[in-house]
N, C-alpha and C positions, 0 to 999 in steps of 0.2 A: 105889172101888167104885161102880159105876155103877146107880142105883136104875130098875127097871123098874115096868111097870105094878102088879103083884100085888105090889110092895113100897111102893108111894107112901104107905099110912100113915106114913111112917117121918120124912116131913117136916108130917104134921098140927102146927098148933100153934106152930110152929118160928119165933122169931127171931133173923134174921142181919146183919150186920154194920153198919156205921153209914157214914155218906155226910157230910163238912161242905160247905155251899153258901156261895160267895162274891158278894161283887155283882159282883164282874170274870164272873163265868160266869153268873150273872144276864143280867148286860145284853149280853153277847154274845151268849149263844143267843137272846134278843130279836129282838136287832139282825138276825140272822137267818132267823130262823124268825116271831114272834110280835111286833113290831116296833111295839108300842102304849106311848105314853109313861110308863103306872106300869112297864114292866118296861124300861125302857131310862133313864129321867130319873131320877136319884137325886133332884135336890131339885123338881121339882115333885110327885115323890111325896110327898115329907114329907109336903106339906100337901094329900095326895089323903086319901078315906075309909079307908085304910091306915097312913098314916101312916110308911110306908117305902114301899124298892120294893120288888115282888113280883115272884117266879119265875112265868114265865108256867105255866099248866097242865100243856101237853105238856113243858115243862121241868122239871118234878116227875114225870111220867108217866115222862120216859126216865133220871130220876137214879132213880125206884124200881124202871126196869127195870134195870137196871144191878145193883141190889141184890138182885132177883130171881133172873140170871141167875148171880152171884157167887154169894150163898146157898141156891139150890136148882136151877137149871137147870142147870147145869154138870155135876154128878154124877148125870143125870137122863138115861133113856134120850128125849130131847124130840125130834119129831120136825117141832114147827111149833107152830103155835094157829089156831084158829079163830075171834077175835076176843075182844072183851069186855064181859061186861055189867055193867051201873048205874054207869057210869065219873062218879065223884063232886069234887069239888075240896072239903072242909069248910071247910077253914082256909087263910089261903096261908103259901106258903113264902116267911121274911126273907133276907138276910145275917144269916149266921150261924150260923143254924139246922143242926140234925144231924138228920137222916134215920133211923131204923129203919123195917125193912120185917117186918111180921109177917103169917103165912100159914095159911090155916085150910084144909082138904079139905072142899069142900063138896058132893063126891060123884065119882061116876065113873060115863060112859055110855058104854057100848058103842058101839063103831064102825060107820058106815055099812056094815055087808056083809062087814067082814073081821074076822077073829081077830087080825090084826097090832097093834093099837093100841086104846087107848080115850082118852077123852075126862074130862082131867081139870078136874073145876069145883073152883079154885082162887079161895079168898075173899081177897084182897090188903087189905092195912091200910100207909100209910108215916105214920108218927108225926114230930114234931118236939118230944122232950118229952111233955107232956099233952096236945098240940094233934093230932087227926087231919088230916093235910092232903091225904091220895088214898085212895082207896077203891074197889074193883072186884071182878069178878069174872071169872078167865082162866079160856078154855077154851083147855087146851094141850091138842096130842095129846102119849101117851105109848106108846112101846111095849112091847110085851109084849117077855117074856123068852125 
């Protein structure tokens, strides 16, 4: 079933499924993309102010989009986004760590000029345990029915 505009309360509140991070995929997406030595050097991190290594930022961003897209985008009549606000890092992410992504509606605005779509403000939380580790808020479009 494919959830539209005037249905989107339906994923208010909603937490879905779980993501485990490894340090092979750690220091790969690093190596790639964010290539700074706490997310790529397992033992010079030990003895950084972390005390492991860490998932670089945007490698937490794209493992809770992942979680996003699994748990509520997919069944979502989604038509893109319009970026995102207060993009937060609290905590970082280990080897180890599990991912839950929980999601909150923090409103909907109308569309520049058209009836086709509105604009949903989507509050994102990804958890590892007790630890908040990403925090935002998506403006996705969504279409009407």
């Amino acid at each position: 079933m494919t959830v539209f505009l005037d249905d989107i309360d339906r994923w208010d509140g909603e937490s879905h499924g779980t993501y485990a991070v490894t340090e092979a995929e750690i220091v790969e997406f690093a190596e790639r993309y964010d290539p700074q030595w706490f997310h790529t050097d397992p033992d010079r991190a030990a003895d950084s102010i972390y005390g492991d290594l860490i998932a670089s930022g945007w490698h937490t961003a794209s493992m809770s989009m992942r979680l996003f897209v699994d748990g509520f985008l997919e069944e979502t009549a989604v038509l893109g986004a319009k970026g995102l606000d207060h993009l937060r890092w609290p905590a970082p992410v280990v080897p180890g760590d599990e991912l839950t992504l929980h999601s909150t509606v923090h409103g909907v605005d109308e569309s520049d000029g058209t009836d086709d779509y509105g604009v949903v403000r989507w509050g994102v939380e990804t958890t590892a345990g007790e630890k908040t580790v990403l925090a935002l808020e998506a403006l996705v479009l969504v279409k009407r029915a």
